[in-house]
MARLUM-412591 format. One record per residue (C-alpha): x, y, z; residue in three letters. Coordinates in steps of 0.001 Angstrom, whole numbers, padded with zeros to 6 digits, always signed. Each point is the difference from the previous one (the first is absolute). Layout:
<bafis>
XYZALA...
</bafis>
This chain:
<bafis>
+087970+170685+020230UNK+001155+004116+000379UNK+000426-000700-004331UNK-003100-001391-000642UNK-001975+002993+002468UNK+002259+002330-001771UNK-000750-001382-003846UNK-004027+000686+001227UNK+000662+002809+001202UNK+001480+001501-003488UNK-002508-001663-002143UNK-003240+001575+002152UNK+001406+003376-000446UNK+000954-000376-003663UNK-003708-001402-000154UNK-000842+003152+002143UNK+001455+003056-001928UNK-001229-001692-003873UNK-003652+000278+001564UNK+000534+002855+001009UNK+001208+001456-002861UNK-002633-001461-002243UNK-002798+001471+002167UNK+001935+003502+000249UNK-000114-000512-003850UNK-003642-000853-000153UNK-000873+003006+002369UNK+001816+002738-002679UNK-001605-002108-002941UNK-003067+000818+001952UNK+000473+003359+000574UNK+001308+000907-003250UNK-003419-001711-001724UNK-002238+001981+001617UNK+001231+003114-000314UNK+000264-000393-003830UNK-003188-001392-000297UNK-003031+002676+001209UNK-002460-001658+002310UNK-003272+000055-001659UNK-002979+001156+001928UNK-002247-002409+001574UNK-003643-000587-002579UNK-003047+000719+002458UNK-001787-003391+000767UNK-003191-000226-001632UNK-002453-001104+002239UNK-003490-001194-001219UNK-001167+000980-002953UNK+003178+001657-001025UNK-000477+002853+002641UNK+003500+000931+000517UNK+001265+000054+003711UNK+001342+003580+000450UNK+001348+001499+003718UNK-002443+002714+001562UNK+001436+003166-001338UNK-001372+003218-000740UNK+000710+002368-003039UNK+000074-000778-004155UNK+003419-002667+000553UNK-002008-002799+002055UNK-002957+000618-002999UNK+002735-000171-002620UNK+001497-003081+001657UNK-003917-001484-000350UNK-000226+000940-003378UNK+003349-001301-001022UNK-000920-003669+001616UNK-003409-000212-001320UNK-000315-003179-002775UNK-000609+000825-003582UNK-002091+002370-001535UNK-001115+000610+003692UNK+002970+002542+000272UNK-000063+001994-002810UNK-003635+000508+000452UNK+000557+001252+003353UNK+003274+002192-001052UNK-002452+001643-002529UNK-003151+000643+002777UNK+002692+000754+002721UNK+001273+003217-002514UNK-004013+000230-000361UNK-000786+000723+003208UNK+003259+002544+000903UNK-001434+001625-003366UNK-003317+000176+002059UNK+001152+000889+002961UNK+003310+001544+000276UNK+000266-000228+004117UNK-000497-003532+000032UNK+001554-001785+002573UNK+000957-003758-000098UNK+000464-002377+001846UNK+000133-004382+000632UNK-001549-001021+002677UNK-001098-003734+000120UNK+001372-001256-002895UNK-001986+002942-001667UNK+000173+003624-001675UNK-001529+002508+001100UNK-000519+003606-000730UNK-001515+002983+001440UNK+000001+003236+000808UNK+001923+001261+003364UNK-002218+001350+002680UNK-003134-001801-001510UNK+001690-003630+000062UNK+000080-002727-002802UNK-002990-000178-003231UNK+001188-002811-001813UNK+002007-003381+000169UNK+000934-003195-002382UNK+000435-003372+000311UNK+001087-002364-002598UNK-001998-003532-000539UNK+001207-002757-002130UNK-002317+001273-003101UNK-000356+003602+000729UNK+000779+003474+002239UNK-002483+000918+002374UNK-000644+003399+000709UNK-001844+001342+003263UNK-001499+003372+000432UNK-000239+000095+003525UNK-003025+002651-000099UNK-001175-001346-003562UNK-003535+000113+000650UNK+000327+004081+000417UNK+001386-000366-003843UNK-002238+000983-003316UNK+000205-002174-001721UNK-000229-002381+002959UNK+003080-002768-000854UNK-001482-003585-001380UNK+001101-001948+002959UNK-001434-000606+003008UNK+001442-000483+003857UNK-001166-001521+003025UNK+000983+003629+001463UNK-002641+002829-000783UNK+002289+002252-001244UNK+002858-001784-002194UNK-000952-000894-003678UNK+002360-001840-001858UNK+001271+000149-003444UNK+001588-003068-001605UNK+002116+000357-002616UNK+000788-002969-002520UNK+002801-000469-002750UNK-002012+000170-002374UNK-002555+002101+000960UNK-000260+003721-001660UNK+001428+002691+002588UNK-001515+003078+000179UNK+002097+002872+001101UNK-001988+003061-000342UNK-002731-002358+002737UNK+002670-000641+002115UNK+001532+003075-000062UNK-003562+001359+001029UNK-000151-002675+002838UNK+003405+000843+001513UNK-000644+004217-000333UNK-003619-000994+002050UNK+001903-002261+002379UNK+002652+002148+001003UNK-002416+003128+001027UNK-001709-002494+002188UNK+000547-001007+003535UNK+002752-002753+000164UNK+000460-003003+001925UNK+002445+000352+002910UNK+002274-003407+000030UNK
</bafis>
């Protein structure tokens, strides 16, 4: 009986020290494969609409990050009206906030903020009204007008440019 405990005994730790050897091998397989291949970033989640889902962060990065993840023509439409409004206002500060940018002016808070729709960008001018030419669209809040801004609608940088340079002298919202 001692033979046959013995023979089990051998043959469990011959069974023992292959596994482990395979999974040792696995583990350096592993190791090796990731370090040779660069982890790609992570895409932002595009909620809605194709807003993309960006962290709270402040500064021109998070905005950047915003940018990058918008869909389409969406983003290189708001790459060129993002250099429009630094052009405009060299100060700018940025920001996400909500699944939103946001700029402004520091001390006087934020003038302006996007969001991106399934067909188009929205833009709010959170003291609009106080604009000449007043923007074309209207808000359940007094103040904000909105301007929405379609593929292939005609963009009009020198009125924008005027809208931002108005904005940004104006009282901000604080958010």
């Amino acid at each position: 009986m001692n033979a046959v405990i013995n023979k089990t005994l051998k043959t469990s730790a011959k069974v023992a020290k292959k596994v482990a050897k395979r999974t040792a091998a696995k583990a350096v397989k592993r190791k090796t494969a990731s370090k040779s291949r660069p982890r790609e970033a992570a895409k932002p989640a595009l909620l809605s609409g194709g807003n993309p889902q960006i962290a709270k962060g402040y500064g021109d990065a998070p905005v950047q990050a915003y940018i990058a993840a918008m869909p389409g023509w969406k983003s290189h439409l708001w790459r060129r009206i993002d250099a429009l409004i630094v052009r405009t206002v060299p100060a700018v500060q940025k920001a996400v906030k909500w699944n939103s940018p946001l700029y402004g002016v520091e001390g006087q808070g934020w003038f302006l903020g996007i969001h991106v729709f399934t067909k188009y960008i929205k833009v709010a001018f959170f003291r609009g009204r106080s604009l000449r030419p007043v923007p074309p669209g209207e808000s359940k809040q007094r103040e904000v007008r909105y301007l929405d801004i379609y593929e292939d609608d005609p963009f009009d940088d020198a009125q924008f440019a005027a809208w931002v340079k108005q904005a940004s002298k104006l009282p901000g919202e604080q958010m």
